[in-house]
C-alpha positions as CSV (number, residue, x, y, z in Angstrom):
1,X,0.0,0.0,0.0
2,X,1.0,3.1,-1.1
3,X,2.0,6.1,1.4
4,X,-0.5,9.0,0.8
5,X,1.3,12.1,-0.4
6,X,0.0,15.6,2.0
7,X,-0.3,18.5,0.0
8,X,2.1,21.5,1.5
9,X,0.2,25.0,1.5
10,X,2.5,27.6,1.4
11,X,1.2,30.9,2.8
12,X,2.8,34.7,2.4
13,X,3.0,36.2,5.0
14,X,2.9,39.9,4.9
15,X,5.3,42.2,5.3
16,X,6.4,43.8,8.8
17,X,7.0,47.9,8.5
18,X,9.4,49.0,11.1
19,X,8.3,52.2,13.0
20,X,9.4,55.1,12.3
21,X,11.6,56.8,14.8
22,X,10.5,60.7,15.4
23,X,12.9,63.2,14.6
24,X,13.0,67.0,14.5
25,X,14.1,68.0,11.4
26,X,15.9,71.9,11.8
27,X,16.5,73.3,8.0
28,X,19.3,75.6,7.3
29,X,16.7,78.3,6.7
30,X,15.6,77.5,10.6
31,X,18.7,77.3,11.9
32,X,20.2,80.7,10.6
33,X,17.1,82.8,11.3
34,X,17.8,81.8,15.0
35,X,21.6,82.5,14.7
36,X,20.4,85.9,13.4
37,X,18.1,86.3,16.2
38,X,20.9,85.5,18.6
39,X,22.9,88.0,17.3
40,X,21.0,90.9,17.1
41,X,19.9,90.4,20.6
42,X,23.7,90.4,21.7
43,X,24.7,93.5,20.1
44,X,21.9,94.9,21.0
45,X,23.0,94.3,25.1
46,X,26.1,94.7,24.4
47,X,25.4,98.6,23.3
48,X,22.6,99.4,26.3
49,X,25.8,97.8,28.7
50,X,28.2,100.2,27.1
51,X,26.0,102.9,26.7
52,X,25.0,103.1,30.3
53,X,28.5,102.9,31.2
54,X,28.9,105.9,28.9
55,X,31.6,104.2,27.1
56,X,29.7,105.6,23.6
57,X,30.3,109.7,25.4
58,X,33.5,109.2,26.3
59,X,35.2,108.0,23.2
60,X,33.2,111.0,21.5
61,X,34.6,113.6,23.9
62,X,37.9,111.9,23.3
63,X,37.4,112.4,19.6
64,X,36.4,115.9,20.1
65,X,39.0,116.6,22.9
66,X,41.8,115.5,20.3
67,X,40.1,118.1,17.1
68,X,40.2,121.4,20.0
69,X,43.7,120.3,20.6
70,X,44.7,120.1,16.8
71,X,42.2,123.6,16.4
72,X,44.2,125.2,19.1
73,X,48.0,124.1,18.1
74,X,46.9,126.0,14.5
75,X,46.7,129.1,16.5
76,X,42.8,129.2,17.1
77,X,42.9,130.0,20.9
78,X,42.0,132.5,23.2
79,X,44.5,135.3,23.4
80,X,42.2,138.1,24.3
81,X,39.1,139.1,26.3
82,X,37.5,142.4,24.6
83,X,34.8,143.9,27.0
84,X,32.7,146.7,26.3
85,X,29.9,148.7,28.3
86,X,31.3,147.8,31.6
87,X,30.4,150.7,34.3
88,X,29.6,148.8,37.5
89,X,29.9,144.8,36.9
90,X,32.7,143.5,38.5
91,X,36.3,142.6,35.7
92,X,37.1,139.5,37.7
93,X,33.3,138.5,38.1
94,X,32.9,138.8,34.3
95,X,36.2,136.7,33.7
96,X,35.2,134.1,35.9
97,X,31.5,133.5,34.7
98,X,33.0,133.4,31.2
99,X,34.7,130.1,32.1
100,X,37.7,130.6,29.6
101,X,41.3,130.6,30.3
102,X,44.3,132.4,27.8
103,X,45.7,129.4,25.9
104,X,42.5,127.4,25.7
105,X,41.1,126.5,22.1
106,X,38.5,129.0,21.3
107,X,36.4,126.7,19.1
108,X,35.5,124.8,22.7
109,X,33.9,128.1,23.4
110,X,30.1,128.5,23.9
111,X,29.1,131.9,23.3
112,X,25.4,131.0,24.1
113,X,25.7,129.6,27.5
114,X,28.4,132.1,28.8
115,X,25.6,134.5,27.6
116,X,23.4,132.7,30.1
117,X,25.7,132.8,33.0
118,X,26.5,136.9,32.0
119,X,22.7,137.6,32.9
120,X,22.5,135.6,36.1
121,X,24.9,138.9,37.4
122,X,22.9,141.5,38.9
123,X,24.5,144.7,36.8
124,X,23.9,143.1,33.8
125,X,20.1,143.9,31.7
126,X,21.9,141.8,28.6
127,X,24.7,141.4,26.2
128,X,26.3,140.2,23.0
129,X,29.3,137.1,23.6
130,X,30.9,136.7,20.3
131,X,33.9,134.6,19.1
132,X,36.5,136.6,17.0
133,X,38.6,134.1,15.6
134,X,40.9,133.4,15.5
135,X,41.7,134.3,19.1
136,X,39.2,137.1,20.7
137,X,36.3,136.6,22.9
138,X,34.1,140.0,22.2
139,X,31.8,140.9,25.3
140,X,29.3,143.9,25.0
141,X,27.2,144.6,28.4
142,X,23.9,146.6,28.6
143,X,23.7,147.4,31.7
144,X,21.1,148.1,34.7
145,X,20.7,151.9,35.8
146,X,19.6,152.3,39.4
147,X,16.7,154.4,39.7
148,X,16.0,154.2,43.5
149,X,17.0,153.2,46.9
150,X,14.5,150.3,48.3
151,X,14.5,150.4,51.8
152,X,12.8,146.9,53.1
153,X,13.8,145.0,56.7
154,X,16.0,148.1,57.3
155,X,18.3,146.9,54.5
156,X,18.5,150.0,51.6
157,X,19.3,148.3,48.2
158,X,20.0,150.2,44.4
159,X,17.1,149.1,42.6
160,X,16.3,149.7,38.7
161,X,13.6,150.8,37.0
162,X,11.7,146.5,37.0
163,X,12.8,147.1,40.8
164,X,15.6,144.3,40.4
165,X,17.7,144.4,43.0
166,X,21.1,145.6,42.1
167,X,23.6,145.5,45.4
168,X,23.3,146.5,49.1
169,X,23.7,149.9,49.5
170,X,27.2,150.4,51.4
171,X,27.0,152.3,54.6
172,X,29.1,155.2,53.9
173,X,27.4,155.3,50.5
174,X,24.5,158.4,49.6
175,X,23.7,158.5,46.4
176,X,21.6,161.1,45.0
177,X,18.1,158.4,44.3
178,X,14.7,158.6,46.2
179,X,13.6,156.0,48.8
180,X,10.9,154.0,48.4
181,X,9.8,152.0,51.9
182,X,7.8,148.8,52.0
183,X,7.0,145.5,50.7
184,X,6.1,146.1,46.6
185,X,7.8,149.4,47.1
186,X,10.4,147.7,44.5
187,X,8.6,147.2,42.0
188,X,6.0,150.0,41.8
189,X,8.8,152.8,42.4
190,X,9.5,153.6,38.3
191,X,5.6,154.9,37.8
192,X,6.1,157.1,40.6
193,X,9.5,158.0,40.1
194,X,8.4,159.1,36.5
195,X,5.5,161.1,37.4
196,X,7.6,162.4,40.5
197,X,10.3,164.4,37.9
198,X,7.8,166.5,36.7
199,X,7.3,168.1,39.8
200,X,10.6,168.9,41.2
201,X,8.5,171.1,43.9
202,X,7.3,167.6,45.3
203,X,11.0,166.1,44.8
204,X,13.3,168.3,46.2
205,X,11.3,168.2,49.8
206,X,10.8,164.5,49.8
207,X,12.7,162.7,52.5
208,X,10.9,158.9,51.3
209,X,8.2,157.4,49.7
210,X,6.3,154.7,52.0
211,X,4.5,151.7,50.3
212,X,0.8,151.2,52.4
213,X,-0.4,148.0,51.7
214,X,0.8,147.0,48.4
215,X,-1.6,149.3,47.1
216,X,-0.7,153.3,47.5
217,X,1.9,155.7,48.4
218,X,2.6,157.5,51.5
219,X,5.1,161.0,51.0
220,X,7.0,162.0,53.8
221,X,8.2,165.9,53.4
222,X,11.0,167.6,55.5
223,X,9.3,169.3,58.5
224,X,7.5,165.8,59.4
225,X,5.3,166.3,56.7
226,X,3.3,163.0,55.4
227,X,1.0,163.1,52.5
228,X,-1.4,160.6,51.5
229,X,-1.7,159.7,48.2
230,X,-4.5,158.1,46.7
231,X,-4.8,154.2,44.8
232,X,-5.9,155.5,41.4
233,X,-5.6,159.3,39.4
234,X,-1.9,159.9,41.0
235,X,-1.3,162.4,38.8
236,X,-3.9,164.6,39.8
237,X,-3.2,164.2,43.3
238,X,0.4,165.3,42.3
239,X,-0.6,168.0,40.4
240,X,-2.9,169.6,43.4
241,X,0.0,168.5,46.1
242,X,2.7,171.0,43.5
243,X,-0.2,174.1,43.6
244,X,-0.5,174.1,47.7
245,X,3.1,173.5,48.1
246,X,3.9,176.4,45.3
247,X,1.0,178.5,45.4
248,X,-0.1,178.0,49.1
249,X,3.6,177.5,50.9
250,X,1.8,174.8,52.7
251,X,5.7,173.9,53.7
252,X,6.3,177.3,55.4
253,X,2.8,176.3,57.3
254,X,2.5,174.1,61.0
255,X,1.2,171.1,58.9
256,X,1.7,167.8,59.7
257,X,-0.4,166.4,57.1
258,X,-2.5,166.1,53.6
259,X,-5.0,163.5,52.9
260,X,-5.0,163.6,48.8
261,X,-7.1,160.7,48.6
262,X,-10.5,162.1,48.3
263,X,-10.9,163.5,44.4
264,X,-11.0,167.0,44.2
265,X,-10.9,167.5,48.6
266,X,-7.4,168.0,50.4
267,X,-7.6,167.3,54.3
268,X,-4.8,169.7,56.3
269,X,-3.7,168.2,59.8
270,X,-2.0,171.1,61.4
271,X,-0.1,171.4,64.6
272,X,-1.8,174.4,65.9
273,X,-3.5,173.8,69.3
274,X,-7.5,174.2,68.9
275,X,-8.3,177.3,70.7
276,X,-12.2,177.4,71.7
277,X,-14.6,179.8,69.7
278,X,-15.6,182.9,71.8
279,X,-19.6,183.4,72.8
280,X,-19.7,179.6,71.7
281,X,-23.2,178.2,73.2
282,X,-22.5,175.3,75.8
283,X,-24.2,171.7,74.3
284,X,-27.4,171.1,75.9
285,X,-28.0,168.6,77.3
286,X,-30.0,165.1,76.8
């Protein structure tokens, strides 16, 4: 007997896929933008570190330091000091708020800030700084007159015409100015001043001008005289005061004072004792 033959099934078997492994994947493109990024970002600290260190000034002051130097060895530097309409400010005062030395290079110069420091000076109204090159500083000065002595806290100062204080007036000093007295005497002195030289009847007796309340003038004469001025319409109130002291010799008079105040009215205080009127009628009584 025969052996029986097995049939052999052959089967495929399908294919096994590996896994893929995960990877991140950086393109040039990716990888330069972030080195760019990177780089910017470093200069970028690197200047705010040197710029608050001041690093960035001081090499351009070093720059400019070495250009005055080279300026000044080709002759450009200060050799002179030209100063005109100086009366009263001070030589040395001017020479030190210039802040410039002989030798220096003129180009480093500022005309517009020594300007500045010229006018912080009491004398001085304004000016005109000018570089001359190649080696003069020009100076003109416009000075401040002094209209008045402004006596305030028993201190007497020289005052101008915008009442700025010029100087303390020096005790064996006595110039030939009126005195104004008070608080805001200063600066309301030039419109009485002005309307004062017209009358030189009112000027040559006055002994000071007193400053009540911020808001009028008090005059005080020789002889102890006071006259009371009034807020508003000074000029009349001059113009009456000059006709009683030139027409009526109020000065030659026992007055002690005039109330101007009232338009049109003058009030005389005198000195005189009252004397009672004869055949006067006793008051009856209540």
């Amino acid at each position: 007997m025969l052996p029986l033959k097995r049939k052999v099934v052959i089967r495929r078997s399908k294919p096994r896929i590996a896994p893929r492994k995960t990877e991140t994947v950086w393109s040039w493109r990716t990888t330069l933008l972030a080195a760019s990024v990177f780089f910017v970002l470093g200069i970028l600290v690197s200047g705010m570190l040197l710029w608050r260190s001041g690093w960035f000034q001081k090499q351009a002051d070093k720059i400019t330091a070495s250009g005055l130097e080279l300026t000044r060895k080709a002759g450009f530097a200060v050799e002179d000091i030209l100063v005109e309409g100086r009366n009263q400010t001070d030589k040395d005062q001017i020479v030190s708020v210039l802040q410039v030395e002989t030798g220096s290079p003129i180009l480093a110069f500022n005309p517009h800030d020594a300007l500045k420091r010229l006018g912080d000076i009491s004398w001085v109204k304004s000016g005109v700084v000018e570089r001359r090159l190649p080696s003069t500083i020009f100076v003109r000065l416009y000075e401040r007159e002094p209209i008045a002595l402004w006596q305030n806290n028993k201190i007497i100062k020289l005052i101008d015409r915008e009442g700025h204080v010029l100087r303390d007036l020096g005790k064996d000093e006595s110039p030939n100015l009126p005195l104004v007295v008070g608080e805001g005497a200063n600066t309301h002195a030039a419109d009485l001043i002005a309307q004062l030289l017209q009358y030189q009847s009112i000027l040559t007796p006055l002994k000071a001008a007193v400053r009540v309340s911020d808001r009028r003038w008090d005059l005080h004469l020789i002889n102890d005289i006071v006259v009371k001025l009034p807020e508003e319409n000074l000029g009349d109130a001059l113009d009456r005061l000059h006709k009683a002291i030139t027409e009526q010799q109020i000065m030659e008079r026992n007055i002690v004072g005039l109330d101007l105040r009232l338009p049109g009215r003058m009030i005389i205080e005198t000195n005189d004792p009252i004397e009672p009127q004869k055949n006067a009628k006793p008051d009856s009584k209540i």
